[in-house]
DRENLUM-574604 format. One record per residue: x, y, z of N, C-alpha, C, O in turn. Coordinates in Angstrom, 3 decimals. Layout:
N
{site {X; Y; Z}; {X; Y; Z}; {X; Y; Z}; {X; Y; Z}}
...
This chain:
195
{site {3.770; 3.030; -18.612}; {3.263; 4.130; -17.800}; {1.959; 3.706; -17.120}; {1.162; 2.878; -17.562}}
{site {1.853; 4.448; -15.898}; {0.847; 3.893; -15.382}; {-0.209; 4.669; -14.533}; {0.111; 4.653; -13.345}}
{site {-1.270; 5.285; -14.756}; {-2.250; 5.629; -14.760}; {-3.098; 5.924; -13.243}; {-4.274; 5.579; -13.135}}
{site {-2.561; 6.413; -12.419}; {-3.381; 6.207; -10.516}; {-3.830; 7.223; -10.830}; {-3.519; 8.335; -11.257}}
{site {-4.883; 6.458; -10.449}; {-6.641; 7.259; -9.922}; {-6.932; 7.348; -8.159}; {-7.323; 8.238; -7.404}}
{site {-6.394; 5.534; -7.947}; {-6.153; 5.196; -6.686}; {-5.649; 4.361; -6.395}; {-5.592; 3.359; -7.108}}
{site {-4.998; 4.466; -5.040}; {-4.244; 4.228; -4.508}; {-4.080; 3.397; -2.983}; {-4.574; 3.867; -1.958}}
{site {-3.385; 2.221; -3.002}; {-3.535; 1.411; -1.921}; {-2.488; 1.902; -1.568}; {-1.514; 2.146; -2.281}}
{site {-2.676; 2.175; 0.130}; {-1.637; 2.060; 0.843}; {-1.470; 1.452; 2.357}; {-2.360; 1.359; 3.203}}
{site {-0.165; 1.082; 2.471}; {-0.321; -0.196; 3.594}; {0.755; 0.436; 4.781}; {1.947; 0.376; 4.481}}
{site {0.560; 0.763; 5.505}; {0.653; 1.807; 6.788}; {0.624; 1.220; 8.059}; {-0.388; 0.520; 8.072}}
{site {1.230; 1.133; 9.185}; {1.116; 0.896; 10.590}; {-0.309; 1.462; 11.659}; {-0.648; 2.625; 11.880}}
{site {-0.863; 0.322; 12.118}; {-1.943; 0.737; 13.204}; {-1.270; 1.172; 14.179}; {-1.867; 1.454; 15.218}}
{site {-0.035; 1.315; 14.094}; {0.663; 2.217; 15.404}; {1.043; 3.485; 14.679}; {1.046; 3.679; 13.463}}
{site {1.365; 4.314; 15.662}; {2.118; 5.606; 15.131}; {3.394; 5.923; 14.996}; {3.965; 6.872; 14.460}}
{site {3.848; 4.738; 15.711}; {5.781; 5.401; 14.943}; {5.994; 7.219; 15.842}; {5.139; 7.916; 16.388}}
{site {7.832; 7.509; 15.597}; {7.337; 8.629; 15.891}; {6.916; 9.393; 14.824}; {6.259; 9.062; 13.837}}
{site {7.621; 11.022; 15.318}; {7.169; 12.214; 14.571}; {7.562; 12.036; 13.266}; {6.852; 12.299; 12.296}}
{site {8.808; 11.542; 13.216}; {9.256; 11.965; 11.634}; {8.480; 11.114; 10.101}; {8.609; 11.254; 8.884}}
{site {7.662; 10.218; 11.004}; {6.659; 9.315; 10.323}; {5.586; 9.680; 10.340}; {4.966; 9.479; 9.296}}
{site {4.698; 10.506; 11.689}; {3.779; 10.964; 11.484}; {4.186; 12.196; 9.750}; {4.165; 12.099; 8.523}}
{site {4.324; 12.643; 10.224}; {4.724; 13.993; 9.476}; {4.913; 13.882; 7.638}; {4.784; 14.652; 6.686}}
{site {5.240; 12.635; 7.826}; {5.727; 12.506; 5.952}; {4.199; 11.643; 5.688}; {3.686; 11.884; 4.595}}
{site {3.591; 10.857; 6.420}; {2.305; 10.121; 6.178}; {1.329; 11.933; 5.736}; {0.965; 12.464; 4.687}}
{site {1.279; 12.202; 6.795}; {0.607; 14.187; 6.518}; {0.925; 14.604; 5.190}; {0.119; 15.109; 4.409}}
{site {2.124; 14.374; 4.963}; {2.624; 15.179; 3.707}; {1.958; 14.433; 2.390}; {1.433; 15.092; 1.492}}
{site {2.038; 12.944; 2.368}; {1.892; 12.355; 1.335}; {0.447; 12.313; 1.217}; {-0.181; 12.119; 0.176}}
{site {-0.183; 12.579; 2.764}; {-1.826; 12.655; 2.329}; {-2.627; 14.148; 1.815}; {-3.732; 14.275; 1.289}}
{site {-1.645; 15.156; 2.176}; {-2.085; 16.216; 1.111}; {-1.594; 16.385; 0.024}; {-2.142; 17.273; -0.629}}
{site {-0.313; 15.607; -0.701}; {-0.494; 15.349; -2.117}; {-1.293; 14.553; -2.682}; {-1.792; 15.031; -3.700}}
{site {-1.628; 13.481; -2.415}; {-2.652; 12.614; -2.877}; {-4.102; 13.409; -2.953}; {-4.767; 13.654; -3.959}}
{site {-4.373; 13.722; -1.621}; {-5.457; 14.662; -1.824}; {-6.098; 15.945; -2.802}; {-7.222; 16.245; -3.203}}
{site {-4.470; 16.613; -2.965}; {-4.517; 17.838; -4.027}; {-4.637; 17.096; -5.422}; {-5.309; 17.580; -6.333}}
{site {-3.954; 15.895; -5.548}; {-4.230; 15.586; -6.633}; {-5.337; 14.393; -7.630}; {-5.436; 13.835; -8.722}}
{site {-6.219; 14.609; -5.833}; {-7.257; 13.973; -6.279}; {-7.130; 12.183; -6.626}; {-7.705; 11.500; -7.474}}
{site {-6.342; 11.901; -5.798}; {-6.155; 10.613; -5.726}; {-6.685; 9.798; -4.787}; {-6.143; 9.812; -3.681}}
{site {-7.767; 8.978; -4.992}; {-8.710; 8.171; -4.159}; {-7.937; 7.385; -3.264}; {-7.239; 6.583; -3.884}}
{site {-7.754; 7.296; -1.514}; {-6.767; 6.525; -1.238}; {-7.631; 5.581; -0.556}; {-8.675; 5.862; 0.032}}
{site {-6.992; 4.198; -0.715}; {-7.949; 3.014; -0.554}; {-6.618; 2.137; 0.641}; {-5.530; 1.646; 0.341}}
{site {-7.167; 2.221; 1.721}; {-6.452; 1.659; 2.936}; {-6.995; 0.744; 4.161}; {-8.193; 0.824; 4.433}}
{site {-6.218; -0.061; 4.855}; {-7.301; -0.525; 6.026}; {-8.049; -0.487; 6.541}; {-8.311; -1.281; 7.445}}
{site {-9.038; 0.893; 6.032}; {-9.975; 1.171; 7.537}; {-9.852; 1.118; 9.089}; {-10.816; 0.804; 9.788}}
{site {-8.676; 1.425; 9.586}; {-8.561; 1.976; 11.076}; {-8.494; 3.712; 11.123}; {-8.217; 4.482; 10.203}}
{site {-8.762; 3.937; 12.184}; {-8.595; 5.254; 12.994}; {-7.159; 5.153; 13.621}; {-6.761; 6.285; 13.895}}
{site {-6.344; 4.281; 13.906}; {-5.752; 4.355; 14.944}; {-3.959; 4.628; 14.155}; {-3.729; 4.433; 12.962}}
{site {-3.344; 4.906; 14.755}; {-1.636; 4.903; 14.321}; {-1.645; 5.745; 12.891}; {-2.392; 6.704; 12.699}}
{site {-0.938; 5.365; 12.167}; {-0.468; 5.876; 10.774}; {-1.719; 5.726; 10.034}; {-1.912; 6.702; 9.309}}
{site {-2.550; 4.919; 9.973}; {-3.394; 4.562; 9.241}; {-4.565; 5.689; 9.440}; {-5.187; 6.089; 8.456}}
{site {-4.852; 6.207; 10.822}; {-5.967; 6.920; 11.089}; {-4.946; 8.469; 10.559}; {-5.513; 9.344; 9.905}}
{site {-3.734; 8.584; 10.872}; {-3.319; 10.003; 10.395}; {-3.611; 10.536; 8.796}; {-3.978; 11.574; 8.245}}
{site {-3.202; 9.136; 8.406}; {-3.487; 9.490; 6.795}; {-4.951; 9.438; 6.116}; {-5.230; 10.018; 5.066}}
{site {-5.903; 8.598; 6.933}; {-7.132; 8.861; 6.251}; {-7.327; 10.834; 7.057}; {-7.039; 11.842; 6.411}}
{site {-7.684; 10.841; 8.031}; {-7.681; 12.243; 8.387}; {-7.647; 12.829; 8.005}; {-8.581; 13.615; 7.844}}
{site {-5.936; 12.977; 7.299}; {-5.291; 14.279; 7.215}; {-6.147; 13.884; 5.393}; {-6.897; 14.814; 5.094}}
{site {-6.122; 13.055; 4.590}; {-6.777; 13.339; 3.276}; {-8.175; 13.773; 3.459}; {-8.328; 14.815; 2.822}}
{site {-9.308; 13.402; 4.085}; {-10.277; 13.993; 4.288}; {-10.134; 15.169; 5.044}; {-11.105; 15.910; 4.885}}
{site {-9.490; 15.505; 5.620}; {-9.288; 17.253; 5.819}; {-8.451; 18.057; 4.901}; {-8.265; 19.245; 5.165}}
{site {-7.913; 17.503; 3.816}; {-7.963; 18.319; 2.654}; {-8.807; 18.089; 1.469}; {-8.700; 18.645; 0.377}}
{site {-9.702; 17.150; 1.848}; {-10.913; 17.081; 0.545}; {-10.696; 16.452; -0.258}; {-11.085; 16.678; -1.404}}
{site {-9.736; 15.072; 0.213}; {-9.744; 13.536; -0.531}; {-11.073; 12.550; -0.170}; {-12.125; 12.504; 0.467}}
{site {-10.337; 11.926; -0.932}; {-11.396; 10.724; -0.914}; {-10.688; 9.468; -0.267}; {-9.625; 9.105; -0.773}}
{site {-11.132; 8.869; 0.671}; {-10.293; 7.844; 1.398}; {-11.486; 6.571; 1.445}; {-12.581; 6.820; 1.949}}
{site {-11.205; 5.283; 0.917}; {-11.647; 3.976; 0.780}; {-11.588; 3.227; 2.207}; {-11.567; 4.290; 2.827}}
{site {-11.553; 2.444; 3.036}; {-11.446; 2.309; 3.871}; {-11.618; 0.433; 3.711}; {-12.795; 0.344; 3.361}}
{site {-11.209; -0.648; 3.767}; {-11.583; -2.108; 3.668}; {-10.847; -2.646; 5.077}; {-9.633; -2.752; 5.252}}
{site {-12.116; -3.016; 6.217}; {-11.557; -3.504; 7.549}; {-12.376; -4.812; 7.589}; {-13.576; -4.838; 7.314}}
{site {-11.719; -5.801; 7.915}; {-12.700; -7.055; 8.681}; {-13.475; -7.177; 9.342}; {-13.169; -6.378; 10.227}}
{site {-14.771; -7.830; 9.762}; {-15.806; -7.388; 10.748}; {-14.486; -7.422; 12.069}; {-13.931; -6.346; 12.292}}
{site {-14.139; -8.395; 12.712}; {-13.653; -8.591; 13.938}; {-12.541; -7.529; 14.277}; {-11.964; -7.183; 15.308}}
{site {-12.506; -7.248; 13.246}; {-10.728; -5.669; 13.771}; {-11.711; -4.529; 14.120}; {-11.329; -3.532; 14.732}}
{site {-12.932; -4.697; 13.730}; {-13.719; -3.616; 14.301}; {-13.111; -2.746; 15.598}; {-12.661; -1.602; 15.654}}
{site {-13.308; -3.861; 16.691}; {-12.865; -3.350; 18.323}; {-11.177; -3.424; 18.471}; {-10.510; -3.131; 19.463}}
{site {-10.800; -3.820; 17.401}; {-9.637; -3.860; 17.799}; {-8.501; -2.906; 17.173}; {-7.489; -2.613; 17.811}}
{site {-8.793; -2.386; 15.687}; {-8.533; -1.532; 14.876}; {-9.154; 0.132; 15.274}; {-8.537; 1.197; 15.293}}
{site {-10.400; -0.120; 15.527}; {-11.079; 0.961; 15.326}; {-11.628; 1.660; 14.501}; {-11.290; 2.826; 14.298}}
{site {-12.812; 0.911; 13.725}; {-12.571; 1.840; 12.255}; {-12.896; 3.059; 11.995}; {-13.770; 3.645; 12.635}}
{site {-12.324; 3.520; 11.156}; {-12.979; 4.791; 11.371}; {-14.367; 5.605; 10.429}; {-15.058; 5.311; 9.453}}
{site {-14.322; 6.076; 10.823}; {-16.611; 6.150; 10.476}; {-16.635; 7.328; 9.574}; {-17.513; 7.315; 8.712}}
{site {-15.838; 8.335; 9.615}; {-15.838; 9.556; 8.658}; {-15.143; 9.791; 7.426}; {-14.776; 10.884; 6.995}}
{site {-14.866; 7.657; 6.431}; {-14.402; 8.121; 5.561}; {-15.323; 8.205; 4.418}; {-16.525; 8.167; 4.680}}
{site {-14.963; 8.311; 3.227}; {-15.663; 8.360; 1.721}; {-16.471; 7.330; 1.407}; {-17.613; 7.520; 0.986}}
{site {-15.925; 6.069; 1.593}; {-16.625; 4.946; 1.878}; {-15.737; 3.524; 2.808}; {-14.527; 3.300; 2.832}}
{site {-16.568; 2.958; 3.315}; {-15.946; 1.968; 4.734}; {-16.835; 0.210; 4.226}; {-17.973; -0.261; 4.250}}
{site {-15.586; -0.179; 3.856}; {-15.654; -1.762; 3.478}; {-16.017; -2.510; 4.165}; {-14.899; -2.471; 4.680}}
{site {-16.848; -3.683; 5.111}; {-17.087; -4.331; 6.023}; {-16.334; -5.952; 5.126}; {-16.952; -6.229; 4.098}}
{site {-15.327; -6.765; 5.410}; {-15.322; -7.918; 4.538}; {-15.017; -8.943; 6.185}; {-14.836; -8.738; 7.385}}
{site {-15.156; -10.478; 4.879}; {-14.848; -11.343; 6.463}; {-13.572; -11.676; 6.717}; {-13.535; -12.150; 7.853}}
{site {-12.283; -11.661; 6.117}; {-11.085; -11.915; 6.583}; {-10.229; -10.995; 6.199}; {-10.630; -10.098; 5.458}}
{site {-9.014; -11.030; 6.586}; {-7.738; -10.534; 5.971}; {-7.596; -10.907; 4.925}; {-6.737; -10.196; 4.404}}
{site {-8.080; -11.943; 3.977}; {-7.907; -12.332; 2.520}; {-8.267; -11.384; 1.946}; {-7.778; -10.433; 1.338}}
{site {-9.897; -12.043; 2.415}; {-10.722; -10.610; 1.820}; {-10.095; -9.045; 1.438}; {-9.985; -8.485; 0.348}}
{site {-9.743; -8.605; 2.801}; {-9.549; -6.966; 3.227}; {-8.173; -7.260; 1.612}; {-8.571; -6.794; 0.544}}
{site {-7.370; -7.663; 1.597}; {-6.585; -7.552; 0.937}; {-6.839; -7.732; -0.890}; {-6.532; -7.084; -1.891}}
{site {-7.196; -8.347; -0.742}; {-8.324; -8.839; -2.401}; {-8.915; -7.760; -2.876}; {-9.107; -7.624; -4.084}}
{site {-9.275; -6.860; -1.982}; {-10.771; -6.189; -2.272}; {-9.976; -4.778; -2.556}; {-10.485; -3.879; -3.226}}
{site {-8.484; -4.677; -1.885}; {-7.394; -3.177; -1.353}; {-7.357; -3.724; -2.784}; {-8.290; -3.273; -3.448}}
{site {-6.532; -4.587; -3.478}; {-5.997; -4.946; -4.657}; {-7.218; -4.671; -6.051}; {-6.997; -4.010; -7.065}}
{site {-8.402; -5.346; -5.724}; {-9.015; -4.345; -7.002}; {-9.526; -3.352; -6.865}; {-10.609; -3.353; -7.451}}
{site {-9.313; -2.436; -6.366}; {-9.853; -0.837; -5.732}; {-8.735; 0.138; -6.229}; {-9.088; 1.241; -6.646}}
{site {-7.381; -0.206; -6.211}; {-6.073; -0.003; -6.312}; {-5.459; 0.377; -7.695}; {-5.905; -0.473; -8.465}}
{site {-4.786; 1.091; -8.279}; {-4.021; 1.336; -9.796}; {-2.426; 0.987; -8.974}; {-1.464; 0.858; -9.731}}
{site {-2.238; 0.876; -7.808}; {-1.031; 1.236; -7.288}; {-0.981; 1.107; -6.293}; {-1.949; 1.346; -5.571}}
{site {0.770; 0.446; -5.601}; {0.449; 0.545; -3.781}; {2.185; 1.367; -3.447}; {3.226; 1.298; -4.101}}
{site {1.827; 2.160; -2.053}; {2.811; 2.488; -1.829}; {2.980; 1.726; 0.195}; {2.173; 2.017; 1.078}}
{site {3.855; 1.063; 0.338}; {4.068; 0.998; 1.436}; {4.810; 1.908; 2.506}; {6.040; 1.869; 2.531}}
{site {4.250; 2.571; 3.223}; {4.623; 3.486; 4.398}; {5.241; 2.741; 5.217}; {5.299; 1.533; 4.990}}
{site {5.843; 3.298; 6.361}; {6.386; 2.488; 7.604}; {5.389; 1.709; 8.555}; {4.287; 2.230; 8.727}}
{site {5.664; 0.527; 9.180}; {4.771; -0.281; 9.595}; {5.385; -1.454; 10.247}; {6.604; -1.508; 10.411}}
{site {4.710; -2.253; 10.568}; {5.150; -3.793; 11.414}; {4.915; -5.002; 10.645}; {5.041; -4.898; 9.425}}
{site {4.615; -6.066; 11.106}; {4.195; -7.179; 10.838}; {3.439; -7.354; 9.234}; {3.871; -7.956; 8.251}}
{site {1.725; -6.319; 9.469}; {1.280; -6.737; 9.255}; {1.267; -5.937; 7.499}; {0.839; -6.289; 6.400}}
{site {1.935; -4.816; 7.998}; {2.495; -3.965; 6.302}; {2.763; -5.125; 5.509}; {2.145; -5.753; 4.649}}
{site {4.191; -5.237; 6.224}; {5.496; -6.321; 5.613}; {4.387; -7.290; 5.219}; {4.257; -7.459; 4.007}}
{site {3.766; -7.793; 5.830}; {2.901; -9.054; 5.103}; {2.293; -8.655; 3.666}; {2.557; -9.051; 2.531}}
{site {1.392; -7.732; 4.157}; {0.782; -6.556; 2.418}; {1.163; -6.707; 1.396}; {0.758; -7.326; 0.413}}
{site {2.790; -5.549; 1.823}; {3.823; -5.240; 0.269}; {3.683; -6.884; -0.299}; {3.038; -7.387; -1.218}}
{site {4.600; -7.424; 0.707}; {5.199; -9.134; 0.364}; {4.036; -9.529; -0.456}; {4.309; -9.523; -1.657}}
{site {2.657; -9.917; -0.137}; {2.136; -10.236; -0.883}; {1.587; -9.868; -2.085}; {1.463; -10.641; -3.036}}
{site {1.225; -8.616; -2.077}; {1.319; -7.623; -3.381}; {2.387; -7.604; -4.797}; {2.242; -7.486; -6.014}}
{site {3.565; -7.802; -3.796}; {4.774; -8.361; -4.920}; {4.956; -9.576; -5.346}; {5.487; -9.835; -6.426}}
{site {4.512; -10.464; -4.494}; {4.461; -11.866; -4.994}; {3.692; -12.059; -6.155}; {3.942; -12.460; -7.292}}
{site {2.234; -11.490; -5.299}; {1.264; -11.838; -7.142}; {1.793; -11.174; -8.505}; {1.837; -11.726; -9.604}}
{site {2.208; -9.779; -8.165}; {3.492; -9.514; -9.341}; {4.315; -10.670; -9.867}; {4.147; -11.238; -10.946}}
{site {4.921; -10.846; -9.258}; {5.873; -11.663; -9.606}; {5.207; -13.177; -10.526}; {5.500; -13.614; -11.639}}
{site {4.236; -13.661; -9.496}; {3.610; -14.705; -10.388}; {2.356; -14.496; -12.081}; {1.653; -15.187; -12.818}}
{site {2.751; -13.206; -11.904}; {1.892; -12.323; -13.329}; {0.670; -12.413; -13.151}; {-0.046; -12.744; -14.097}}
{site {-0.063; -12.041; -11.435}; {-1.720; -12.062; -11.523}; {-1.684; -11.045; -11.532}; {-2.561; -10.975; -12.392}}
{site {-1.338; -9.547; -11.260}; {-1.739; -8.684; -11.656}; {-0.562; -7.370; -12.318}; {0.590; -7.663; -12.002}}
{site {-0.636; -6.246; -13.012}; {0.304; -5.674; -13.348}; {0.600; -4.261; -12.809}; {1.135; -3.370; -13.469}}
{site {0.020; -4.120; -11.012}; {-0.459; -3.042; -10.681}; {1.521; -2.643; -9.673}; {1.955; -3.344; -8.758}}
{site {2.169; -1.535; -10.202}; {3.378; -1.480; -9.472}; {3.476; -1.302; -8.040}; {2.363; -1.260; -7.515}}
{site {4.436; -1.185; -7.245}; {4.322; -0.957; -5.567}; {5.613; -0.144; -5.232}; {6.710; -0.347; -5.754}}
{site {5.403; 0.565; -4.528}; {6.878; 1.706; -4.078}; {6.946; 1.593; -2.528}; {5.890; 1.705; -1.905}}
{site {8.108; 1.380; -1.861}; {8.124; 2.071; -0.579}; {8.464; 3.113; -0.299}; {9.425; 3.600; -0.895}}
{site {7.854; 3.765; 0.624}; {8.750; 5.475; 0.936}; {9.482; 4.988; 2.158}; {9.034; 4.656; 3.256}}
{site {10.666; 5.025; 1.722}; {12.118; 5.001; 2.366}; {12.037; 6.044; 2.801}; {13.007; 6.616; 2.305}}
{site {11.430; 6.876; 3.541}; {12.029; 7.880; 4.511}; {12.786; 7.686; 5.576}; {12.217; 7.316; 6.603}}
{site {14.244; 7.887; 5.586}; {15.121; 8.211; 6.419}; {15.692; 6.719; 6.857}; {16.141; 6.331; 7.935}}
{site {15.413; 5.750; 5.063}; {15.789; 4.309; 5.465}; {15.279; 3.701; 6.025}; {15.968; 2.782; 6.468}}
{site {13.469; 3.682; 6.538}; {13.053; 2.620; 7.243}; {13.272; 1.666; 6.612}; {13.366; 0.588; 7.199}}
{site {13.429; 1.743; 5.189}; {12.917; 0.119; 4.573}; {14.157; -0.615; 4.111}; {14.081; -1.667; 3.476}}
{site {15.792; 0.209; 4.583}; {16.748; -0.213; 4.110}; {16.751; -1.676; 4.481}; {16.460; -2.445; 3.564}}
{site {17.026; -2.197; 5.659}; {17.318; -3.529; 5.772}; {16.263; -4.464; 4.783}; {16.551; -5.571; 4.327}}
{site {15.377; -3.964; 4.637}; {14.379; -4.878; 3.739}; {14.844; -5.031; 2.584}; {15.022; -6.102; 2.004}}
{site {15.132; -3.612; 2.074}; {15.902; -3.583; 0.448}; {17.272; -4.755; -0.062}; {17.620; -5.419; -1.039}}
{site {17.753; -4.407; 1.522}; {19.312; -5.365; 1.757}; {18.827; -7.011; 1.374}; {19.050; -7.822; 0.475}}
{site {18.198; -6.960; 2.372}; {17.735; -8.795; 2.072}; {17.404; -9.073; 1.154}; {17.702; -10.158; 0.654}}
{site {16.646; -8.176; 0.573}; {16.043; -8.742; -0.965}; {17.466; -8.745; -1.994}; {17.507; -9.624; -2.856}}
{site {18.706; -7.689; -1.888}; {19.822; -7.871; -2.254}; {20.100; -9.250; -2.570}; {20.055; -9.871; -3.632}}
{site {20.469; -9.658; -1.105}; {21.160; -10.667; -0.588}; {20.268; -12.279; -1.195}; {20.785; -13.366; -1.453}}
{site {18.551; -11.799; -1.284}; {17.755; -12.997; -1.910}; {18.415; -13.516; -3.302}; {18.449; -14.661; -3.753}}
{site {19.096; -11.910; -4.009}; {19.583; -11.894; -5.596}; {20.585; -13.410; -5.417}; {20.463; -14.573; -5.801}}
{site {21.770; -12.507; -4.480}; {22.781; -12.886; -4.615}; {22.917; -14.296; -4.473}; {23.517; -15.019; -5.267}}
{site {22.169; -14.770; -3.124}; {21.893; -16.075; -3.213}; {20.973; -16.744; -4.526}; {20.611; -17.919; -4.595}}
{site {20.857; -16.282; -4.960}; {19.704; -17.331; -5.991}; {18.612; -17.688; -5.489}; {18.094; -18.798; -5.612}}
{site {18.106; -16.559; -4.760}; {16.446; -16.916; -4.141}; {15.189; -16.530; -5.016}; {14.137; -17.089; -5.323}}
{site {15.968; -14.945; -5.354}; {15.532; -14.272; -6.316}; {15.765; -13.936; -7.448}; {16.953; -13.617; -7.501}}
{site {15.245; -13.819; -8.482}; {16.064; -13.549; -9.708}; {15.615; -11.911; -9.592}; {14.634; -11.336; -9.122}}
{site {16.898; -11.458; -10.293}; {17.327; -10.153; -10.140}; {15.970; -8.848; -10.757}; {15.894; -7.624; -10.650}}
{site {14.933; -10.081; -11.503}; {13.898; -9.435; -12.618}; {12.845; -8.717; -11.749}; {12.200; -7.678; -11.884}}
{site {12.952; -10.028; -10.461}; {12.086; -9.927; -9.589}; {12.332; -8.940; -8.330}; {11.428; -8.753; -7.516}}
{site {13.164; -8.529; -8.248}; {13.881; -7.973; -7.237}; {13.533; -6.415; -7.816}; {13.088; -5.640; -6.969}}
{site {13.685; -5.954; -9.052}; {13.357; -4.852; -9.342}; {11.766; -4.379; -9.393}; {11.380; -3.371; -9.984}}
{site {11.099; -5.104; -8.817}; {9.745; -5.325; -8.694}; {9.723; -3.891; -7.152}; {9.161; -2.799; -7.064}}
{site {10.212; -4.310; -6.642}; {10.045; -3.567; -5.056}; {11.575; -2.508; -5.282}; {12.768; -2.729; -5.075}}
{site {10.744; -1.207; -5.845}; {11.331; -0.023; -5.747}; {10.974; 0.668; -5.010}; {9.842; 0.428; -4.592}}
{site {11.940; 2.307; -4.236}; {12.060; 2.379; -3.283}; {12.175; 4.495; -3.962}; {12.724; 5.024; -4.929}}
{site {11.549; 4.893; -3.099}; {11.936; 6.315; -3.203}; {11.907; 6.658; -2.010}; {11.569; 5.898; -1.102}}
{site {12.518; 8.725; -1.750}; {12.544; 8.786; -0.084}; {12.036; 9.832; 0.203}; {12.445; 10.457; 1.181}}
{site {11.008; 10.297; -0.579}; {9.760; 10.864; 0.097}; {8.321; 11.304; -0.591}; {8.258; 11.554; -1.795}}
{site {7.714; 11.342; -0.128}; {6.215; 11.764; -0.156}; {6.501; 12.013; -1.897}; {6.387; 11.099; -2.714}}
{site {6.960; 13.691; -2.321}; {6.166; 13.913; -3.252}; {6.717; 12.809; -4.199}; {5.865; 12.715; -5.082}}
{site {7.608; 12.026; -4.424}; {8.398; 10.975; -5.331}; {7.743; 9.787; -5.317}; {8.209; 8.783; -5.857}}
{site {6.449; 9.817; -4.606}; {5.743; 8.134; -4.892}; {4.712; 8.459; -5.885}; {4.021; 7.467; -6.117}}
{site {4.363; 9.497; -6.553}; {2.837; 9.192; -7.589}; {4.085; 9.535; -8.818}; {3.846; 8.739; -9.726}}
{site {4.982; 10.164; -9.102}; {6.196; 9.690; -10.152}; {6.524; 8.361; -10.166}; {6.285; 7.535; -11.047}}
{site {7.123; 8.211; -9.062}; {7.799; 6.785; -9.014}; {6.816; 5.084; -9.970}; {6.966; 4.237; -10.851}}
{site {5.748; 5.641; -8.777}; {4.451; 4.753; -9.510}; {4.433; 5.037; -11.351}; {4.586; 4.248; -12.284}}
{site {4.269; 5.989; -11.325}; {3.722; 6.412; -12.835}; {4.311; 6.056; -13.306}; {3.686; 5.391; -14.133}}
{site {5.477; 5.932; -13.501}; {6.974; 5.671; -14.791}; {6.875; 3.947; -14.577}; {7.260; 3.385; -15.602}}
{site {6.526; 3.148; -13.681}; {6.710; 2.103; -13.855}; {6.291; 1.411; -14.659}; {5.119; 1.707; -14.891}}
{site {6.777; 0.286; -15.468}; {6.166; -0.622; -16.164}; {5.994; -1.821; -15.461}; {6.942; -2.239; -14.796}}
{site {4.830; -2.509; -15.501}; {4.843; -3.981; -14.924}; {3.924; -4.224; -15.530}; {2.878; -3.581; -15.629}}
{site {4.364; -5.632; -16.221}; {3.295; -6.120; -17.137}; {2.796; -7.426; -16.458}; {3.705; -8.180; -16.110}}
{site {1.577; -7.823; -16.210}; {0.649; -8.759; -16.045}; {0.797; -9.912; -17.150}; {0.660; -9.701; -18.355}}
{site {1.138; -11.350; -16.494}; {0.970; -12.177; -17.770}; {0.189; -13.315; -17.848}; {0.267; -14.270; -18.621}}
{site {-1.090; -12.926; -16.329}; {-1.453; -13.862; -15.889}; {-2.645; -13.329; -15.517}; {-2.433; -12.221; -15.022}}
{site {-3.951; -13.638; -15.525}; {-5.370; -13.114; -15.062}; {-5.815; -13.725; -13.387}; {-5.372; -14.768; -12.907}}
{site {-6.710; -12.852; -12.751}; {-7.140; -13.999; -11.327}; {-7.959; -14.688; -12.155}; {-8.468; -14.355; -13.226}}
{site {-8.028; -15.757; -11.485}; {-9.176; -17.147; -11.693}; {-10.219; -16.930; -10.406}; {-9.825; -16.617; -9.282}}
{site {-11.503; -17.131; -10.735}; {-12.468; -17.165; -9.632}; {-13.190; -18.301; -9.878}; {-13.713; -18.579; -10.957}}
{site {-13.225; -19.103; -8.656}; {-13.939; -19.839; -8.594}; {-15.119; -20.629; -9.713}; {-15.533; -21.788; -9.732}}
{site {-15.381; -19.620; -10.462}; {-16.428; -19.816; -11.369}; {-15.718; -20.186; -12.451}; {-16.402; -20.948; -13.135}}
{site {-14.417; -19.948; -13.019}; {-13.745; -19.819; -13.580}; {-12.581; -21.870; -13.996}; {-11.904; -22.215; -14.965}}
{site {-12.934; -22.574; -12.733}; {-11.764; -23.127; -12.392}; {-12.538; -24.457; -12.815}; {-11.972; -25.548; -12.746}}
């Protein structure tokens, strides 16, 4: 069982249409009602700016971790709880990961898909034991689910690993989904100081 306080989530700087705006809204006034710290990119712009918004207009708490240079290009946005300044995408991602009890991936492009992927990988290699859900609303994430199938079937993936990236299909079913998971850590980060 697993314990969110807060919550990473990895979301599109675009907006998608309505039926995406609308469930990002939904999932940010449950998180909000239930007092769940949400810790995300720091943009204003697309999915990412709807959901910090819409949680600070119901009286969440929203984390915010952007790179100096996405500044002008992201937009960050200035009215959240607190706003991360780091120097890379490593960083921004390192920093989402210990801030985090949990990640849920929303609909998105490129740079989501990069997120989850890496989020599950360090799973997989036992650096950390923090679970990840996508909200499948209305099947965005089917073809993704498929391939990872198809990773089984081929022998890319072992099947242990594959159950790593679970999938629910809406809003209120991701702080359950999260919670019931088990994922155990069998491996610590190493820092530098460490090596």
């Amino acid at each position: 069982m697993v314990a969110v306080r807060s919550l990473g989530v990895f979301c599109g700087s675009s907006l998608g249409d309505a039926r995406h705006q609308a469930v990002v809204r939904q999932l940010a006034g449950i998180l909000a009602e239930r007092q769940i710290e949400v810790v995300y990119g720091g943009g204003n712009v697309g999915l990412m700016g709807i959901l910090a918004g819409e949680c600070l207009r119901n009286g969440g708490e929203v984390i915010g971790v952007i790179p100096v240079g996405l500044f002008t290009r992201e937009v960050a946005h200035r009215g959240l709880t607190r706003l991360h300044e780091v120097g890379s995408m490593h960083e921004r991602k390192r920093l989402m990961y210990d801030l985090s009890d949990a990640f849920v991936a929303l609909p998105g492009g490129l740079g989501t898909l990069e997120e989850l992927a890496e989020v599950v990988t360090w799973t997989q290699l036992g650096l950390h034991g923090k679970p990840m859900v996508l909200l499948n609303t209305d099947g965005f994430w089917d073809p993704l689910l498929a391939q990872l199938d198809r990773m089984v079937d081929e022998g890319f993936l072992k099947a242990a690993n594959r159950e790593l990236v679970q999938a629910c299909s809406a809003p209120e079913l991701v702080l359950p989904s999260l919670e019931a998971a088990e994922v155990t850590a069998v491996a610590k980060w190493i820092t530098p100081d460490e090596r």
